[in-house]
Every structure is written in structure tokens, then in C-alpha cells.
FIPARO-237189 format. One record per residue (C-alpha): z, y, x; residue in one letter. Coordinates in steps of 0.02 Angstrom, whole numbers, padded with zeros to 5 digits, always signed. Each point is the difference from the previous one (the first is absolute). Layout:
ZYXA/...
***
This chain:
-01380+04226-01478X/+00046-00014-00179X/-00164+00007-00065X/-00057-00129+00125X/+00145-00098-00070X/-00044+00001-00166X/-00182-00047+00012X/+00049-00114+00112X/+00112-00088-00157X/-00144+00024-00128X/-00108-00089+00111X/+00103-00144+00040X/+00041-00014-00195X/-00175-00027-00051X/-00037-00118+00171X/+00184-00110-00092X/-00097+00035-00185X/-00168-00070+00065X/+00061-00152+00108X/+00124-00076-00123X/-00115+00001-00109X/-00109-00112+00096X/+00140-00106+00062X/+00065-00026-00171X/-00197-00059-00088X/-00036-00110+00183X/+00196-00081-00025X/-00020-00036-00185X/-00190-00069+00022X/+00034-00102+00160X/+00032-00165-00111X/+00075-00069-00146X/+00179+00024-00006X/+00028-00157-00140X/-00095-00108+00110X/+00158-00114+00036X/+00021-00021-00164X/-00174-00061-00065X/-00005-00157+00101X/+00189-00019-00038X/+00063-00156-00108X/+00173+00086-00054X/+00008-00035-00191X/+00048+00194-00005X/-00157+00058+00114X/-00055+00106-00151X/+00158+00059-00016X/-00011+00053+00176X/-00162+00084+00003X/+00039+00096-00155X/+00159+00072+00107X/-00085+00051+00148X/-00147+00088-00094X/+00120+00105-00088X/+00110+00049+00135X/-00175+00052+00109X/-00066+00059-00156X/-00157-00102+00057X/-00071+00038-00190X/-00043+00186+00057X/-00152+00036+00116X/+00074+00025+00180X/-00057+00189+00012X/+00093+00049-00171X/+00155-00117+00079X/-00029+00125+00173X/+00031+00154-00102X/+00162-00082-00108X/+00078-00023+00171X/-00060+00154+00041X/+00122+00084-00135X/+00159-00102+00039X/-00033+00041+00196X/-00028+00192-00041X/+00179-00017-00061X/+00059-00021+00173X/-00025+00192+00014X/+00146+00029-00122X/+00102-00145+00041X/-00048-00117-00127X/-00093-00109+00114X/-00084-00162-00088X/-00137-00113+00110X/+00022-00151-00130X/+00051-00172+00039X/-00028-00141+00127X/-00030-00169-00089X/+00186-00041-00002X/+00012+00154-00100X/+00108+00088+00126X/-00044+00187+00010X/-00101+00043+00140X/+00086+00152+00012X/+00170-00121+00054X/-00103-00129+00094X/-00096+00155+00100X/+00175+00066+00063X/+00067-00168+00049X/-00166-00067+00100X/-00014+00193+00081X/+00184-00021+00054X/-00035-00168+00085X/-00150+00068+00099X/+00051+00149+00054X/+00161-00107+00077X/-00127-00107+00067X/-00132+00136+00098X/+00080+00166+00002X/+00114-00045+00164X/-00168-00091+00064X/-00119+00164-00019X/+00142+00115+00061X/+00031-00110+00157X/-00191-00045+00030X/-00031+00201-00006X/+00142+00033+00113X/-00013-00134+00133X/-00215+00030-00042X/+00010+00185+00057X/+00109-00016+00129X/-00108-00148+00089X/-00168+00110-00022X/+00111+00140+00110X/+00058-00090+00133X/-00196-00087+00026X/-00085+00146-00046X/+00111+00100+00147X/-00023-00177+00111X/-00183-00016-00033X/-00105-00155+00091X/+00187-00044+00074X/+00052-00196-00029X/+00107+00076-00137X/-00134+00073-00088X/-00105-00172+00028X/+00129-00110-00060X/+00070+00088-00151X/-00193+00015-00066X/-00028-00171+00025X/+00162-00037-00084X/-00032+00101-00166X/-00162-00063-00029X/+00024-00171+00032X/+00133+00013-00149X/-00105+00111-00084X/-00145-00132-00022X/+00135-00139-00045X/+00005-00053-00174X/+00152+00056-00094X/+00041-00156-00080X/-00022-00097+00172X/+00113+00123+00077X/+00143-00016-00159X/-00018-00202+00049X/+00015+00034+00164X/+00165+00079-00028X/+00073-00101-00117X/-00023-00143+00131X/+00075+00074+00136X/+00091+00147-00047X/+00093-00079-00167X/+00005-00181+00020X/+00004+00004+00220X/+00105+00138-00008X/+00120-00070-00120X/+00006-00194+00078X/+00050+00139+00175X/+00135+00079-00100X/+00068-00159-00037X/+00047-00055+00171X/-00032+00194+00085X/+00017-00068+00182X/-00120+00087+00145X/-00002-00095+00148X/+00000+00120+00166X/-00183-00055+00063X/-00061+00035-00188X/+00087+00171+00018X/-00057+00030+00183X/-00162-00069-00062X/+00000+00133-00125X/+00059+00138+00121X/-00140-00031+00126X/-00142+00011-00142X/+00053+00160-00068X/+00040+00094+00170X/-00182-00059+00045X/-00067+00083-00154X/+00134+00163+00029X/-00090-00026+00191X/-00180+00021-00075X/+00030+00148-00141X/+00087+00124+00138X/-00119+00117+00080X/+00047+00055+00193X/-00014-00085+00150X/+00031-00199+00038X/+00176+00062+00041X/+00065+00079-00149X/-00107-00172-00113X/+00117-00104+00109X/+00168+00085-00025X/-00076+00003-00189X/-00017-00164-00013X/+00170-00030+00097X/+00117+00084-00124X/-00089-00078-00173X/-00009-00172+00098X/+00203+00034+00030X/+00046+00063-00154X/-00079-00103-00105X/+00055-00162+00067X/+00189+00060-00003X/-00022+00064-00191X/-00048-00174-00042X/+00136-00099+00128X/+00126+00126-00066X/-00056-00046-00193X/-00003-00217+00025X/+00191+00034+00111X/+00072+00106-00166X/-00123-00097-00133X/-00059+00194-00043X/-00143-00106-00112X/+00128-00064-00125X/+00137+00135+00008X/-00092+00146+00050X/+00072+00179+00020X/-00044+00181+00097X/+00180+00058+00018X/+00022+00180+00074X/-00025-00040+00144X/-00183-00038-00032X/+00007+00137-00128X/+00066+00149+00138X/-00122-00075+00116X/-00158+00000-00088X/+00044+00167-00091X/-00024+00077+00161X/-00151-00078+00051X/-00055+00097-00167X/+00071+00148+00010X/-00098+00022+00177X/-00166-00087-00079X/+00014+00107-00140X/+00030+00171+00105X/-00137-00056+00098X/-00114-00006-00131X/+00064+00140-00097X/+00066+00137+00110X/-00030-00066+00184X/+00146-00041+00101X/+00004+00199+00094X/+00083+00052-00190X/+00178-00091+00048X/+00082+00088-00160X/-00123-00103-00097X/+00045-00143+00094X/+00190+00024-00022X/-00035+00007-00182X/-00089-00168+00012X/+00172-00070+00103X/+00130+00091-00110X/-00077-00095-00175X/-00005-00175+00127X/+00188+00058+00017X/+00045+00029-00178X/-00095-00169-00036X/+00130-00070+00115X/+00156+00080-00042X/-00036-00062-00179X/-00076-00168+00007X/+00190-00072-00036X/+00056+00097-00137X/-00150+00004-00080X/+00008-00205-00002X/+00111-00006-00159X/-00114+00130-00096X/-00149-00106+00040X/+00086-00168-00087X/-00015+00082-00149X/-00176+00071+00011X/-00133+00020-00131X/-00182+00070+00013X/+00057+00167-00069X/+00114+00005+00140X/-00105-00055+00155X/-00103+00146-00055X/+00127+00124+00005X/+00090-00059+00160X/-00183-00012+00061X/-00002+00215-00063X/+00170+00029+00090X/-00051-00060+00166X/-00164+00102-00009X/+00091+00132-00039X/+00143-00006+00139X/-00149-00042+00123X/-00081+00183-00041X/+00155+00099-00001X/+00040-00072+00178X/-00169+00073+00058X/+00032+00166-00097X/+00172+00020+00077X/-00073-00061+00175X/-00112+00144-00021X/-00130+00060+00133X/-00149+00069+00035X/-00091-00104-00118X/+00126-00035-00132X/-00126-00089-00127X/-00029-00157+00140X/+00201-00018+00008X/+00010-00030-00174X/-00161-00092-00007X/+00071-00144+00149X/+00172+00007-00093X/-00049-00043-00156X/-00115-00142+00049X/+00117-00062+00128X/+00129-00018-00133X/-00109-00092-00107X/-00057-00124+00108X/+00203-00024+00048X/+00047-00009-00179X/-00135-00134-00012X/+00059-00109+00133X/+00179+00016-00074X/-00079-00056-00164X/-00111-00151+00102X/+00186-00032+00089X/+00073-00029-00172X/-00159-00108-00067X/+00034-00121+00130X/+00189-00008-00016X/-00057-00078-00174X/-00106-00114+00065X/+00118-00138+00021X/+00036-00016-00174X/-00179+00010-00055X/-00062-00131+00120X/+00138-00117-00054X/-00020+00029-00190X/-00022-00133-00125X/-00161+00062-00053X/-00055+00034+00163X/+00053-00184+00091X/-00025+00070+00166X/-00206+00060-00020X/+00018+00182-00017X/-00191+00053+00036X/-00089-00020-00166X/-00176-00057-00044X/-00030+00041-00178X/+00057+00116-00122X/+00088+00183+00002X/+00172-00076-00010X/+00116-00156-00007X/+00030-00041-00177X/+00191-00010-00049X/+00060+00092+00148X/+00168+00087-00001X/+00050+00129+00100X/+00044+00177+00044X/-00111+00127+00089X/-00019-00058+00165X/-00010-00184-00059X/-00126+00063-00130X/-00113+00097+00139X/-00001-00128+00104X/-00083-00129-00114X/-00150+00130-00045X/-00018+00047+00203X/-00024-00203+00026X/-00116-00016-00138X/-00104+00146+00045X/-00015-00026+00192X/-00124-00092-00018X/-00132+00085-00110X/+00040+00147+00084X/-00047-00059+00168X/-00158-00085-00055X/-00057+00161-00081X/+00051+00110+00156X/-00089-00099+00110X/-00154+00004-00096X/+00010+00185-00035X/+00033+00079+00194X/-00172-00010+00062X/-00070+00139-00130X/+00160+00126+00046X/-00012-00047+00169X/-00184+00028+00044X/-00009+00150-00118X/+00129+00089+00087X/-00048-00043+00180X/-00190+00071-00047X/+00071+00131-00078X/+00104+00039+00149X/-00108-00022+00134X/-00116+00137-00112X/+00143+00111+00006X/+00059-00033+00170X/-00199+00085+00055X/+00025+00153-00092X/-00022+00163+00113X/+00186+00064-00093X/+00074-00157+00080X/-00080+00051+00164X/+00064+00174-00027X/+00180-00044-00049X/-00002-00103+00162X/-00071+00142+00113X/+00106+00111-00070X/+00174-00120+00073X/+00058-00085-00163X/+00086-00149+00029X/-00088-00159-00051X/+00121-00039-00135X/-00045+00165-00074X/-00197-00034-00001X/+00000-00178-00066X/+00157+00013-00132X/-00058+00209-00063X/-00149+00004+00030X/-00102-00169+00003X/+00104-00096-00111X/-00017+00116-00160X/-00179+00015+00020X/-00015-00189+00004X/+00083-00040-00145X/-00127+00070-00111X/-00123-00127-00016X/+00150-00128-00030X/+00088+00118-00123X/-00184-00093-00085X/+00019-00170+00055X/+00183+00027-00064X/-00041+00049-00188X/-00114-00134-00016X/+00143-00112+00061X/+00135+00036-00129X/-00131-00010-00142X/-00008-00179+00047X/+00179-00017+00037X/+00020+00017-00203X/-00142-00106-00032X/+00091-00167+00082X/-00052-00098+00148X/-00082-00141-00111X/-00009-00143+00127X/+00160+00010+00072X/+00097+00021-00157X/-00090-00161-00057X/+00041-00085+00168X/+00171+00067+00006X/+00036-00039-00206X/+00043+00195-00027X/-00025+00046-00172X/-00076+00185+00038X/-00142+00094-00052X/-00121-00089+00052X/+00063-00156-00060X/-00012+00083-00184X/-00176+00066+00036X/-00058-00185+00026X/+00106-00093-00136X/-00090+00145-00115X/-00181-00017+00070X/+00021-00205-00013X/+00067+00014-00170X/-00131+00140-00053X/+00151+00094-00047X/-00051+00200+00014X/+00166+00063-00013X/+00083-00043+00126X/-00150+00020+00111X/-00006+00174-00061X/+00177+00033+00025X/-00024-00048+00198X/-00144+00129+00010X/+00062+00139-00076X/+00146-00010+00119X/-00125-00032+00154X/-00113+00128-00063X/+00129+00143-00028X/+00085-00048+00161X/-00192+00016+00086X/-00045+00184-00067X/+00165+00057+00026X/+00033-00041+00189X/-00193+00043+00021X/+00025+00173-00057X/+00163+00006+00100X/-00097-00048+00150X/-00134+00156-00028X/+00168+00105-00003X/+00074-00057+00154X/-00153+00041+00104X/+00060+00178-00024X/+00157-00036+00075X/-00038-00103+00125X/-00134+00132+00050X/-00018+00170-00044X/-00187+00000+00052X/+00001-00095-00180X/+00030+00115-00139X/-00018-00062-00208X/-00090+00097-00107X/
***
């Protein structure tokens, strides 16, 4: 393994050593980077030019300027890391850590939540195969697959920002617009349930019901402007999860991991109003170590619950406390969002358009996180939507490969239940071609999503990579890939290592 490591490294050194190399020469010969200046009529155009030339040290060949950057970036192994300056003369060093902050903001919550929502809509089609499910959900990934991302960032901003926002001024539903609402969705809950005509019916009965009341329930209490879980939403949903998540992770015959599930739904509960004051005061360092606490509480329940299986105990308690921790945090979110919506800065638009944040704003944490949730719904959903049909369709064919397997036939014959077969057995096996897809993923996670930053005015990565390439400015081009590239090998090698976990048929050596 170690060797394999290592040669691994020394090969993806001399792959970084070759390629910047090339991007460097094609960036510095791809035009003339005084060109703006020699049609200029400034009286201090020369002045200009001779500034430029010796801040890109455009007097020196571009391969001898490759192997000057070379030495400053070799530094980075030490810690004295030096990639030059951008033609403001700000390090790119300091400009590389802000834009890398701003997309990873921007895209991480998009890939995580495209992967999750990806995989988990490949499994339910791949184990619903030809059903109206499977149909619809295919037709509905591709057809945003094949939309332009900029069309579907307009699209957005249209309705989703400025509809969305004239809504939220005057937030009334009227009942047949709710019941309107009701009927559509309990006609698509109708068509996705498998069974008999009976069981679609009493389907499409309960979403038809529910839904309608949720949304009579939020115009009668104006949920839209002052909106709010409360434990009573809290306690209720927590045990939806705790049984989804035993389900999933135990099976509901292991009740001690099920009463591990409840008792961290019950803690979540018991706390939710002294924890209130605590939560006024927050900071990130905080959240993260309240977010710690609850895992932790969540497994000790399932250790002390015990049982035959003691591992799935503490697995449903810990991720049952999460999720309830969350919706505490959520709860609190949207006790604050009175006082965002009615904010000077905000005069009554909350859902942004442009930009990473609102300029000027003051606030504490909650006030803070609200303002970078509203200006990041929006990229994030346009980049989700875009990005489903390749996790979706990867892990359905994977899945359905899987599902044909003479072991899964075996496990079957032998009396495992079908939880067992699909989550133990199937599932792990499937997620090796996507541990792939995955790698490649987060390699362009780092690298930027260059259309919608520049339709969304975020000042990421690739926002720098263009501003250098237009400017025929290497370094900060450079700067961009040597993060993307490094980001790239790594997660590719890590990929080649997980295949070993994820199957021991797969050994590295």
C-alpha cells in the first residue's frame, strides 16, 4: 500500500511538473497583455506599459518566466509560498485564498446535496425499475441536465428571487391556490407509489390532505413572514426520523436501536428551551461543538440501550440527534427572520440575485447566516439541478448491475431481509463506480463553476481564472490550477484507495 502510495505521488508530481508548464507558455502566449494600452490616448500610456511589463516581467522569454515561478511555488513546500502578483499587485497567494473561500461557499453545499439527493434517487428507480417513478424522475434529470446553466440561473432569478420576493411581500395563499396545490402533488404522490389502485388512492389522499392544510395553516398564521418549527414540529418530525432512520439502519425488529433513535428525539426536546439562551449568543466555533455534543449524547443513548446489535443503536442515535439538533438550529434561523426581512439593508427583498453577501450588513450569527443562505439559494439550486442526472443514472445502472448478482440471489434465498440485501450488500458494491464519478466531482468543485459565478456576480475561482486568461495574466491563472490540479490527483488517488474498502475483492498493490 505504501509503495503504491508513493509512486502514486511521484507520478502525479511530474503529470503537475509537465502540465503547468504548458499552461503557463499557452497563458503567457495567448495575446498581448499591453494591448489596452497601445491604442490608449492617456498622456501616461508609456508610463503604463512600462508598469505592467515589469510587474509580468514580460522582458524575459515565457519559458525562463515558467521556471522563476517555478521557484517561488516550490516554496509552498516549506511554507514560504510565492505565486507572484495579479495586475493590481495583490499577491496571488491572498487573492487565491479569498476567491477559493467564495467558491467553495458557493458549490460545496450544491455537490454534497446533488450527491446525496443523486444517490438516493438512482436507489429508489433502480429498485422501481420501468415503474412511473422510474419514468418520470429520468425524464426529469435529463431534461435539466440538457438545460443551459445560465438559462436555468435566469430562470431563477425571475421567479425564485424577484417572484418570490414580490410573494413575500404580501405572503397571502388563497384556499383554491392551496387546494390547487394539494390536488397536484397528491396526484404526483398517486403516480410514484407502487401497489395496487387502492393503496395510489389513499396515497394520493393523505399528500392531497396534508398539503393543502400546511399551506391554509401557513396564510391563517402568516408562517411566510414570521415563520417558526416550534417543538411541536420538532418532537414530531424527530420521530418520523428516528423510525426512517432505524429503518434504514437497523430495521425496525432491533427496538433497542429504535429506542435509542426516540430517547436522543427526547433529549432534543427536553432541551430545546434551555438551550434557547445559549444559542443567542452563538458563534461558528460553537454550532460546531453543540453540533459534537448532540452526536455524542445520540451514541451513548444507543450504547446504554444496548442489544443484540449494539453498533446500529449508536449508529440511529447519533444520526437522529443530529438531524434534531439541526432542526433546533433551522427553528432558531427562522426566529431571526423577522429582523432580517425587515432590515434597512434588506427593505423587505430577502432572496438575493448577485453577489456572496449584502454589503454593510450588521448583525450577529443568525442574522449573519441568514444573509449568505439567501444569497446562495440560488446558485446552489441551479447547480443541483443541473448536476442530479449524472449521480442519479450512475447509481440506478450501477444498482440494477448489483441488484443481478448471484450473492444477491443467495442472500435472498438464504432469508435476509430486504433491507439487509439492498443497504449491506447492494448498496456498497454500487458505490464504487461513483466513489469515481465523485473524485472527479470535487476536483471541479475547487476549480469554480465559471458560468454561474459570472451570472450570479461571485468572485470565486473561476472568476479569477477568466479575469487572468482575459488579461493574459499567468499568475493568477496558475494559482487556480495548481489548486484544481492538486485537488484532482489527490481525490483521484483517494478514490483508487477506497475501492479497497468499499470492496475487498479490490486489493492495492
Amino acid at each position: 500500500m505504501v509503495t503504491y502510495v508513493v509512486r502514486r505521488l511521484i507520478t502525479a508530481a511530474l503529470i503537475l511538473l509537465g502540465a503547468s508548464f504548458l499552461v503557463y507558455n499557452l497563458t503567457a502566449l495567448s495575446g498581448d497583455p499591453l494591448e489596452e494600452f497601445r491604442a490608449s490616448n492617456l498622456p501616461n500610456a508609456a508610463q503604463l506599459m512600462e508598469s505592467r511589463s515589469q510587474l509580468l516581467d514580460l522582458d524575459t522569454p515565457a519559458p525562463i518566466r515558467y521556471f522563476k515561478w517555478l521557484g517561488g511555488a516550490a516554496g509552498c513546500v516549506v511554507g514560504n509560498c510565492y505565486l507572484g502578483k495579479n495586475l493590481v499587485g495583490q499577491p496571488v497567494t491572498q487573492a487565491l485564498g479569498q476567491a477559493l473561500i467564495q467558491t467553495l461557499s458557493l458549490v460545496t453545499a450544491a455537490t454534497i446535496l446533488a450527491i446525496l439527493i443523486g444517490v438516493a434517487l438512482g436507489i429508489v428507480t433502480a429498485l422501481r425499475q420501468y415503474s412511473a417513478l422510474d419514468y418520470g424522475v429520468t425524464f426529469m434529470a435529463f431534461l435539466f441536465f440538457s438545460l443551459p446553466i445560465f438559462w436555468v440561473a435566469v430562470l431563477l432569478k425571475e421567479y425564485g428571487a424577484i417572484g418570490f420576493n414580490n410573494f413575500l411581500a404580501h405572503p397571502d395563499i388563497p384556499i383554491p391556490v392551496a387546494l390547487g396545490v394539494g390536488l397536484v402533488l397528491g396526484l404526483v404522490g398517486a403516480v410514484v407509489t407502487g401497489g395496487n389502485l387502492r393503496r395510489k388512492l389513499t396515497v394520493g389522499a393523505i399528500v392531497f390532505a396534508f398539503v393543502s392544510l400546511v399551506l391554509i395553516v401557513a396564510r391563517l398564521t402568516q408562517w411566510f413572514r414570521f415563520p417558526g418549527l416550534g417543538l411541536g414540529v420538532i418532537l414530531i418530525a424527530g420521530v418520523g426520523i428516528a423510525f426512517a432512520i432505524t429503518v434504514l439502519a437497523a430495521g425496525l425488529q432491533n427496538r433497542r436501536a429504535l429506542y435509542a433513535g426516540l430517547t436522543a428525539v427526547l433529549i432534543g426536546a427536553v432541551v430545546y428551551f434551555p438551550v434557547q439562551p445559549l444559542l443567542d449568543l452563538a458563534t461558528p466555533l460553537m454550532i460546531v461543538i453543540l453540533a459534537v455534543v448532540a452526536v455524542g449524547v445520540g451514541i451513548a443513548a444507543g450504547y446504554f440501550w444496548g442489544g443484540y446489535d449494539r453498533s446500529q443503536g449508536m449508529r440511529v442515535g447519533g444520526i437522529t440527534a443530529f438531524l434534531v439538533a439541526f432542526m433546533i438550529m433551522l427553528d432558531r434561523f427562522m426566529q431571526a427572520w423577522p429582523a432580517y426581512f425587515d432590515n434597512s439593508k434588506i427593505r423587505g427583498r430577502p432572496i438575493a440575485t448577485i453577489g456572496a453577501a449584502t454589503p454593510n450588513l450588521q448583525g450577529d450569527f443568525w442574522l449573519s447566516g441568514l444573509d449568505s443562505f439567501t444569497h446562495l439559494i440560488l446558485p446552489t439550486a441551479a447547480l443541483i439541478l443541473i448536476s442530479l442526472a449524472s449521480y442519479t443514472r450512475y447509481t440506478r445502472s450501477s444498482m440494477l448491475e448489483v441488484m443481478n448478482m448471484d450473492y444477491i440471489r443467495t442472500a435472498r434465498a438464504k432469508g435476509v431481509s430486504e433491507r439487509s440485501v439492498i443497504m449491506r450488500h447492494a448498496f456498497r458494491n454500487a458505490l464504487i463506480p461513483i466513489a469515481t464519478v465523485v473524485a472527479l466531482d470535487i476536483g471541479h468543485l475547487i476549480g469554480g463553476a465559471v458560468i454561474t459565478e459570472t451570472v450570479f456576480s461571485v468572485r470565486g475561482m473561476g472568476f479569477m481564472f477568466l479575469d487572468g486568461i482575459s488579461h493574459v495574466d499567468p499568475n493568477p491563472v496558475m494559482g487556480v490550477f495548481v489548486c484544481v490540479a492538486i485537488t484532482a490527483l489527490t481525490f483521484n488517488l483517494l478514490a483508487d484507495l477506497v475501492y479497497s474498502a468499499l470492496d475487498p475483492r479490490v486489493r492495492v498493490k
